[in-house]
FIMAR-564338 format. One record per residue (C-alpha): x negated, y negated, z. Coordinates in Angstrom, 1 decimal, padded with zeros to 4 digits. Layout:
! residues N
<east: X&north: Y&up: Z>
...
END
This chain:
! residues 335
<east: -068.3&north: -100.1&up: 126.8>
<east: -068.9&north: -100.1&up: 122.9>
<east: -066.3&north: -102.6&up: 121.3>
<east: -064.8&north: -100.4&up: 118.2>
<east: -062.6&north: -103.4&up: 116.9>
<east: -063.0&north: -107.4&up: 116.1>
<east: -061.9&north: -109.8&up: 117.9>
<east: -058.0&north: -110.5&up: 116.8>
<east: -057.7&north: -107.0&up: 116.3>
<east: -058.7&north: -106.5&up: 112.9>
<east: -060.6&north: -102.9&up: 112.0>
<east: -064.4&north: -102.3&up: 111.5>
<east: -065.3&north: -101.8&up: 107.8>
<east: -067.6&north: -098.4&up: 108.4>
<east: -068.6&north: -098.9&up: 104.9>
<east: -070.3&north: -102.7&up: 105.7>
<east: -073.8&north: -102.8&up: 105.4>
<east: -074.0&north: -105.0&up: 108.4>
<east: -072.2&north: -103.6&up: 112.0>
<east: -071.0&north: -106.5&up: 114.3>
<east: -072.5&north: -106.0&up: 118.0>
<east: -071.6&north: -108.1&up: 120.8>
<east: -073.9&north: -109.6&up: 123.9>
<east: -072.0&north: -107.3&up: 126.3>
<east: -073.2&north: -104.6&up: 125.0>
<east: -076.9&north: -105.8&up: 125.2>
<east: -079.2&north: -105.5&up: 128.1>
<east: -080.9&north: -108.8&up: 129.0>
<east: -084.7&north: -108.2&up: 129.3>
<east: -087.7&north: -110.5&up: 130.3>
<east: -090.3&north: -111.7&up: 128.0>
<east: -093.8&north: -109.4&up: 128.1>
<east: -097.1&north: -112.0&up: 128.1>
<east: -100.8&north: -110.9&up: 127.2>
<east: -101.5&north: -114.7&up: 128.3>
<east: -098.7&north: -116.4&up: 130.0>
<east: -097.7&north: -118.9&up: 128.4>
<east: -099.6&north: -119.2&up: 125.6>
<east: -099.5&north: -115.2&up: 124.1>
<east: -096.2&north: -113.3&up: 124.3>
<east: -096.4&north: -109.5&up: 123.6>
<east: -094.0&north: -108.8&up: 120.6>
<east: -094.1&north: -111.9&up: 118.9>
<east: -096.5&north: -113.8&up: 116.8>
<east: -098.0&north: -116.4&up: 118.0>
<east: -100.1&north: -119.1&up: 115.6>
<east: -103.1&north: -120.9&up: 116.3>
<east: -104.3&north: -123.8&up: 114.4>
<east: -107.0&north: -125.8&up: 113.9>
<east: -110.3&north: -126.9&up: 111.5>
<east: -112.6&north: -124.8&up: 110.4>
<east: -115.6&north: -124.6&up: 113.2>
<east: -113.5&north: -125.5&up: 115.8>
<east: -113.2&north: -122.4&up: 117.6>
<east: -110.6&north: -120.4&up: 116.6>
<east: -112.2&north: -117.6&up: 116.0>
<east: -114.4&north: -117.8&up: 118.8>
<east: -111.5&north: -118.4&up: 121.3>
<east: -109.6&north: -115.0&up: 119.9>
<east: -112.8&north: -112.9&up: 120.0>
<east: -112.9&north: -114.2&up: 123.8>
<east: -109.1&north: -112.7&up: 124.4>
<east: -110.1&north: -109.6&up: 122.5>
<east: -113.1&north: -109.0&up: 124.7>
<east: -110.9&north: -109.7&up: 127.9>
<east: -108.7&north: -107.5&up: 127.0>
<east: -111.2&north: -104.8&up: 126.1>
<east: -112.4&north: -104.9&up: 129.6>
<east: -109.1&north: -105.4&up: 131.6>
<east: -110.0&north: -108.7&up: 132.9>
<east: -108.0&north: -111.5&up: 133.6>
<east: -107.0&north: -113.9&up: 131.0>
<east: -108.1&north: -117.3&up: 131.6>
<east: -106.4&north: -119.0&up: 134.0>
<east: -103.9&north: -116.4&up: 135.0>
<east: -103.5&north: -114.2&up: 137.9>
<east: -102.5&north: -111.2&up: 136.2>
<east: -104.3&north: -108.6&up: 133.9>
<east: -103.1&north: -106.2&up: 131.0>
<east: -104.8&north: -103.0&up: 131.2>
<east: -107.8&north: -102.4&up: 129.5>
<east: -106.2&north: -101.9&up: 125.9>
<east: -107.1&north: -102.3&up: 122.2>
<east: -107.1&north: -105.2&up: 119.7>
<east: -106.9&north: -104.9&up: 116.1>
<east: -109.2&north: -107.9&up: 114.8>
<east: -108.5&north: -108.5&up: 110.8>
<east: -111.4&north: -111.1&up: 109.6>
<east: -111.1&north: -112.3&up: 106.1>
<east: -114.2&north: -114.7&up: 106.4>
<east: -116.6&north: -113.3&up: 108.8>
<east: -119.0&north: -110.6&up: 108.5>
<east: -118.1&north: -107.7&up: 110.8>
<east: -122.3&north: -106.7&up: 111.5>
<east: -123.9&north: -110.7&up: 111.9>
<east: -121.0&north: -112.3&up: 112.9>
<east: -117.8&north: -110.8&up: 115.1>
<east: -120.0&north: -107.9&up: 116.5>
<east: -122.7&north: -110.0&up: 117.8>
<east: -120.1&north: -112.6&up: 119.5>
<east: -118.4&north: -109.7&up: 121.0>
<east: -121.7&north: -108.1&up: 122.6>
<east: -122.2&north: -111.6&up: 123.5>
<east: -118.7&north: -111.4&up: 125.5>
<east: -119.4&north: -107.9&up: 127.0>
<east: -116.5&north: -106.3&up: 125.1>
<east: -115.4&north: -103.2&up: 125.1>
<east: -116.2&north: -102.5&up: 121.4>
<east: -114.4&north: -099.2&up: 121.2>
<east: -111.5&north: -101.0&up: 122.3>
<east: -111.5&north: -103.3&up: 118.8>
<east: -110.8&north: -102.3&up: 115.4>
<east: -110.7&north: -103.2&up: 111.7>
<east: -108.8&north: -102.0&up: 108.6>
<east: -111.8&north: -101.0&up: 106.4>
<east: -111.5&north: -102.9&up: 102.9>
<east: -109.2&north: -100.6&up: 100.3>
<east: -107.8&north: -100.5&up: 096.9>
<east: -105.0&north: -102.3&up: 097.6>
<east: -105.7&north: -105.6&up: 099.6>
<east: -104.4&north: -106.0&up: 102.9>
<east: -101.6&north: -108.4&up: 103.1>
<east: -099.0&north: -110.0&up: 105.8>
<east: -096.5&north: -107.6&up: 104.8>
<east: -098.0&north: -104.7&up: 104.3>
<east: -097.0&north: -101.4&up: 106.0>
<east: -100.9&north: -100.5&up: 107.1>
<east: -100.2&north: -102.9&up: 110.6>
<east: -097.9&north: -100.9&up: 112.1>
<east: -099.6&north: -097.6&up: 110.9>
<east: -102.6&north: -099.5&up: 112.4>
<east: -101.1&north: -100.2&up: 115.8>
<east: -099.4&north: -097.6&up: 116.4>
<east: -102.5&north: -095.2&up: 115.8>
<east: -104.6&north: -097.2&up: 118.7>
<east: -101.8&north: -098.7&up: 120.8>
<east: -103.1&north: -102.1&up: 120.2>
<east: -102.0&north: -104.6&up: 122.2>
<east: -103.0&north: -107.1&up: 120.3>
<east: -103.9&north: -107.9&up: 116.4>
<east: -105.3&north: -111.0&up: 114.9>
<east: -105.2&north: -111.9&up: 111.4>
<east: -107.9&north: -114.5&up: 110.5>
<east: -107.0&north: -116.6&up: 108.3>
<east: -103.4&north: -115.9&up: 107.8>
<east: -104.0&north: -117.2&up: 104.4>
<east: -106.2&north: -114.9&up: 103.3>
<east: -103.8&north: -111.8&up: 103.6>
<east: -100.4&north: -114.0&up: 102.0>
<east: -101.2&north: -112.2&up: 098.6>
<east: -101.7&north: -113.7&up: 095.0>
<east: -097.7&north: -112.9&up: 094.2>
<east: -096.3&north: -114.9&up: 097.7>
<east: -096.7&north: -119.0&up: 097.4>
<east: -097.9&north: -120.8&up: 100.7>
<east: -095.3&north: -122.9&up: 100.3>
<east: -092.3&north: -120.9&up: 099.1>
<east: -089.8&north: -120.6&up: 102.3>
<east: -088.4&north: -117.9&up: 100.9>
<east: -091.3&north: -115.8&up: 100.1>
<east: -092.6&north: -116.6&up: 103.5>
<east: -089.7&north: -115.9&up: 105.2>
<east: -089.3&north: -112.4&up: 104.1>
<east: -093.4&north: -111.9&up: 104.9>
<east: -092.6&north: -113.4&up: 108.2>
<east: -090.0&north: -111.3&up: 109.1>
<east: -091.5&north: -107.7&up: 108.7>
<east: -094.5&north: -109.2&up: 110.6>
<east: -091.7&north: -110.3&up: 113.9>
<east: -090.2&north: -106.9&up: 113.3>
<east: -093.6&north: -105.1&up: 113.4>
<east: -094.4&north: -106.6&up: 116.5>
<east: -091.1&north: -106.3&up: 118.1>
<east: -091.0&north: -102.8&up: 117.3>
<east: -094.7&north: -102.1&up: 118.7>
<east: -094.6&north: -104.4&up: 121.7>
<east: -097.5&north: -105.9&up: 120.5>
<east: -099.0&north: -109.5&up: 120.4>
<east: -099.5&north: -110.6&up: 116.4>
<east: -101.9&north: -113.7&up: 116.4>
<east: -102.1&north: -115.5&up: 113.5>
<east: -104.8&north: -118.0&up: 112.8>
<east: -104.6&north: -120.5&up: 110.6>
<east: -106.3&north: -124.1&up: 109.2>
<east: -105.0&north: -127.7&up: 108.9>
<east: -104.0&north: -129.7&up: 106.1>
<east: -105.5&north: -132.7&up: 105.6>
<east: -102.1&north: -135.3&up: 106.2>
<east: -103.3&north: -137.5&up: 108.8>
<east: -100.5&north: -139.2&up: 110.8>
<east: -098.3&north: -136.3&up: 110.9>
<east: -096.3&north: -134.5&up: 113.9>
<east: -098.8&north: -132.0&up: 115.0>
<east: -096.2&north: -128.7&up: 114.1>
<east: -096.4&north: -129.9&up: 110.6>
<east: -100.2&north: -129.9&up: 110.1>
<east: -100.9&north: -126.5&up: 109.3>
<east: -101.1&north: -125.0&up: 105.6>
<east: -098.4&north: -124.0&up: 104.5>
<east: -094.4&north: -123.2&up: 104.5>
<east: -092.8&north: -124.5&up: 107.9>
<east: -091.1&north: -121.0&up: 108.4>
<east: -094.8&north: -120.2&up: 109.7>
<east: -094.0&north: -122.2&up: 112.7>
<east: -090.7&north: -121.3&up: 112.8>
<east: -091.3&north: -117.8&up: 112.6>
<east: -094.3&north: -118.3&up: 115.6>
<east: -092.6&north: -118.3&up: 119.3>
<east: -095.8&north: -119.7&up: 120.3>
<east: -097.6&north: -122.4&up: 118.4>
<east: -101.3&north: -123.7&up: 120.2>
<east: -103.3&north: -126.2&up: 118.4>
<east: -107.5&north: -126.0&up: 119.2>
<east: -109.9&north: -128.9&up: 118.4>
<east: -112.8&north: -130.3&up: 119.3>
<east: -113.6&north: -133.5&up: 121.4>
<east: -115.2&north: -136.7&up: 119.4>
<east: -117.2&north: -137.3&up: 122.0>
<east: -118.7&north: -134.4&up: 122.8>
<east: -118.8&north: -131.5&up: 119.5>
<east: -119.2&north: -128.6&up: 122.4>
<east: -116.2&north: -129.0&up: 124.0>
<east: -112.9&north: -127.4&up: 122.7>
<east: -109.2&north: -128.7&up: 123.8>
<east: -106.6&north: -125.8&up: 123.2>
<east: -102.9&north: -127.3&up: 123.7>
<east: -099.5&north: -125.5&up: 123.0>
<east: -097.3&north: -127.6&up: 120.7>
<east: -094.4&north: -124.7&up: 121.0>
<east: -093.1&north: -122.7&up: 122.9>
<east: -089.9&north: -121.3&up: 122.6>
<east: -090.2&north: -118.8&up: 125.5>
<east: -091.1&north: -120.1&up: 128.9>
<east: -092.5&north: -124.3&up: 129.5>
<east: -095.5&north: -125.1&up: 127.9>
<east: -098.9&north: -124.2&up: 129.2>
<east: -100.8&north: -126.8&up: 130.2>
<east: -103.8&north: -128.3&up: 127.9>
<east: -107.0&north: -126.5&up: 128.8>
<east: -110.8&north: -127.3&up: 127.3>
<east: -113.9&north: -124.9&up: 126.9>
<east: -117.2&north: -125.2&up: 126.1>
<east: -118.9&north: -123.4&up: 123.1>
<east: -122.9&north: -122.8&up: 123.7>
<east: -125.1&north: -121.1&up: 121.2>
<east: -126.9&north: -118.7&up: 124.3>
<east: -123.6&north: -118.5&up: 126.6>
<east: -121.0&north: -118.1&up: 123.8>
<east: -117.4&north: -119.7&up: 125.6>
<east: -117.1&north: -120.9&up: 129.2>
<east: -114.0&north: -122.3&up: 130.7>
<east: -114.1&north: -126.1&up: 132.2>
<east: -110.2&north: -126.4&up: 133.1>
<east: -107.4&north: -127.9&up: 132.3>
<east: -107.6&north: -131.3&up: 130.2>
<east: -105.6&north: -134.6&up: 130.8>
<east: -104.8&north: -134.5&up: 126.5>
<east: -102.1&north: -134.0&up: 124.0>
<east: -101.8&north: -132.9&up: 120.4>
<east: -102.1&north: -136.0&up: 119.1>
<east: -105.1&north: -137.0&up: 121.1>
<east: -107.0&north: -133.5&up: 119.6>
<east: -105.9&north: -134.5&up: 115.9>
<east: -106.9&north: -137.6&up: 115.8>
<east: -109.4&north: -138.4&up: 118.7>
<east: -109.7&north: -142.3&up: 118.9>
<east: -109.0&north: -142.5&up: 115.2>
<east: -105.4&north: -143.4&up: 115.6>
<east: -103.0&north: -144.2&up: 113.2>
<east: -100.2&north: -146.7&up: 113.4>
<east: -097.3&north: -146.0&up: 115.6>
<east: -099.1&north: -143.7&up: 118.3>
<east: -099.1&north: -143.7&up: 121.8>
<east: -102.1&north: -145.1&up: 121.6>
<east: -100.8&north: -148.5&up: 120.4>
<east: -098.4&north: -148.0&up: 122.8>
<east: -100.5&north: -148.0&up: 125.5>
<east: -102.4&north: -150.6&up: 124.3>
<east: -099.2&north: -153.2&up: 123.9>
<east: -098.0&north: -152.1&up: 127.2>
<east: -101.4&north: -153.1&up: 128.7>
<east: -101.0&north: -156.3&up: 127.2>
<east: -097.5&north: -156.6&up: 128.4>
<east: -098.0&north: -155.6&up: 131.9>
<east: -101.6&north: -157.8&up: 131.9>
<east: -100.3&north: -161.1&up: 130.5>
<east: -099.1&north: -162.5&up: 133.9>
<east: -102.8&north: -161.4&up: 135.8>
<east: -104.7&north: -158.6&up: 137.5>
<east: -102.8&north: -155.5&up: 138.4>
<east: -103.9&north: -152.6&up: 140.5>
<east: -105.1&north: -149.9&up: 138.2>
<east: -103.1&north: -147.1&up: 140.1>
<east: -099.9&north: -149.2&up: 139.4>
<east: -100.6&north: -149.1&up: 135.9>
<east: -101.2&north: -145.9&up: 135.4>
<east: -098.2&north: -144.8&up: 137.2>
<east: -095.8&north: -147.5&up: 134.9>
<east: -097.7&north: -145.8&up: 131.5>
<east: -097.3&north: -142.2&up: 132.4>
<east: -093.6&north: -142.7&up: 133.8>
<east: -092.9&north: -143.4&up: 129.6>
<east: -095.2&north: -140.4&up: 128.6>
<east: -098.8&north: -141.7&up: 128.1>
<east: -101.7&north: -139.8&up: 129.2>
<east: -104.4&north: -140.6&up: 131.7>
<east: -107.1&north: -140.4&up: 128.6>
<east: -104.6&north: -142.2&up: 126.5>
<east: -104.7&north: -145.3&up: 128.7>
<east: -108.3&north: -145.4&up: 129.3>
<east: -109.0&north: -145.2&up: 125.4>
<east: -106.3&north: -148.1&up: 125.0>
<east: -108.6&north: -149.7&up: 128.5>
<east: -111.7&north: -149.7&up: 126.3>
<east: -110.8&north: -150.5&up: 122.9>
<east: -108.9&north: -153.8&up: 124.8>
<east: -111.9&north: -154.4&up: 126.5>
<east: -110.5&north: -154.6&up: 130.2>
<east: -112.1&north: -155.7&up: 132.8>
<east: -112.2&north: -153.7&up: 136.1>
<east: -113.0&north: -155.5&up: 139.3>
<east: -112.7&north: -153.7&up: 142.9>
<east: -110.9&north: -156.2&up: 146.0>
<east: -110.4&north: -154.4&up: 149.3>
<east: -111.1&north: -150.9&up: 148.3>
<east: -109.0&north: -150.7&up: 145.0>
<east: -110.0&north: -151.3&up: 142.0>
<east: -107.6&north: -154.4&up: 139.6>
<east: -107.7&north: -154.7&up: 135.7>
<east: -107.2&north: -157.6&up: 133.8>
<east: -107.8&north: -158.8&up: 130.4>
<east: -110.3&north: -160.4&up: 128.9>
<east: -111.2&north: -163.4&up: 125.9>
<east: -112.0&north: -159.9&up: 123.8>
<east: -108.6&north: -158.4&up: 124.8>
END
């Protein structure tokens, strides 16, 4: 039943530009994922990284699924083959995103551009929706995000980007559809990962799902993709790829890595889990040889990684010895 009074009786102003509803009156709904959990239909989602670490490549992978109706990595369920409107402001549409699509066997009828106009396209311009609507996209990626804010709307001016940020939510709220938005880093190093992308804040604030992509030190083929929001369901677990010139992007799995670990690798600054673990190992160490199964079980009951305690392992320069079948650590004159 519609209430048509407030709460201690007093009458509704019909002349108010805003009308008071209340949750009774609103039917509770589940949240729609092109990727569970990492893509949410109607929402935006960001995505973050360098330039040339796979961004672009990754999205073009998602498009090309979804072109063919396939299953999105690592999920057991499948949207219907459907279309994907792929906005590139720094990629050539003939020698760059066409070839990696063919290279993905997509569906290319199934992805579209907005041709170049008079006007420039821009974040909160009306042509999206016109856009989506025309081809029932289900999902449209804007690469870089920074390229389409618009010489009259600062990076950095919440306000501005608040406005830009809501027509863009309301856009894809109103066509059910999933609004990626890719964007680079800045250059702060030692930083909360949310906070090291260009930009206003209110761009992670306004994403329900944020997933930060890198690349391992190690090894420049492999790509580490981990959600560092998600305001929607638990996060997804970290997963890594591997980019190869002939075989474009192949799965490998999920990835014992955080944030932190893609950001800075085993460049760490001051105050990480990394010196955590590395004091800890010292701490537990001190008194002699411990079983290596033991430690790992102390470090990750206080949130370290797997890979974080073997980096903190080698740059201590523990030894590993085996007695009876299990393998002890203990430090060393170089620890």
């Amino acid at each position: 039943m519609k209430h048509n009074h407030l709460l201690g009786g007093a009458p509704v102003n019909r002349n108010a530009i805003c009308h008071l509803s209340f949750y009774s009156d609103i039917t509770a709904s589940d949240v729609q994922w092109l990727w569970y959990p990492y893509i949410p239909l109607g929402k935006i989602t960001l995505i973050q990284g360098d330039p040339g670490d796979g961004k672009t490549t990754l999205m073009l992978h998602i498009a090309s699924l979804l072109s063919q109706g396939a299953h999105m990595p690592f999920s057991d369920s499948a949207v219907p083959p459907s279309s994907t409107i792929y906005q590139s402001a720094e990629d050539s549409p003939s020698d760059t995103i066409k070839p990696r699509l063919l290279r993905e066997s997509a569906s290319c009828d199934r992805i579209a551009f907005l041709e170049s106009m008079d006007t420039p396209l821009m974040l909160k311009s009306h042509e999206w929706e016109n856009a989506i609507n025309q081809i029932s996209a289900r999902l449209l990626v804007i690469d870089p995000l920074q390229a389409f804010l618009g010489s009259d709307t600062q990076l950095r001016q919440a306000i501005d980007m608040r406005l830009v940020l809501r027509h863009l939510s309301e856009v894809a709220e109103r066509t059910n559809c999933a609004i990626v938005l890719v964007g680079h880093m800045n250059k702060a190093y030692g930083g909360k990962s949310l906070y090291r992308g260009l930009g206003s804040i209110d761009i992670v604030a306004a994403a329900r799902s944020v997933l930060l992509i890198g690349r391992l030190k190690d090894d420049q083929s492999v790509r580490v993709l981990a959600q560092i929001k998600n305001s929607l369901a638990k996060e997804g677990s970290t997963l890594a790829f591997e980019m190869t010139e002939d075989q474009g992007l192949r799965w490998i799995g999920e990835y014992d890595m955080t944030a932190d670990d893609i950001l800075y690798g085993t460049e760490y600054p001051e105050s990480t889990k990394h010196d955590a673990a590395c004091n800890e190992l010292k701490r537990l160490l001190a008194s002699g040889s411990l079983p290596c199964n033991e430690i790992y079980g102390a470090l990750e009951a206080n949130g370290i990684s797997k890979r974080t305690i073997d980096q903190a392992k080698k740059t201590l320069s523990i030894a590993s010895t085996k007695k009876t079948n299990e393998w002890y650590w203990s430090l060393t004159e170089k620890s």
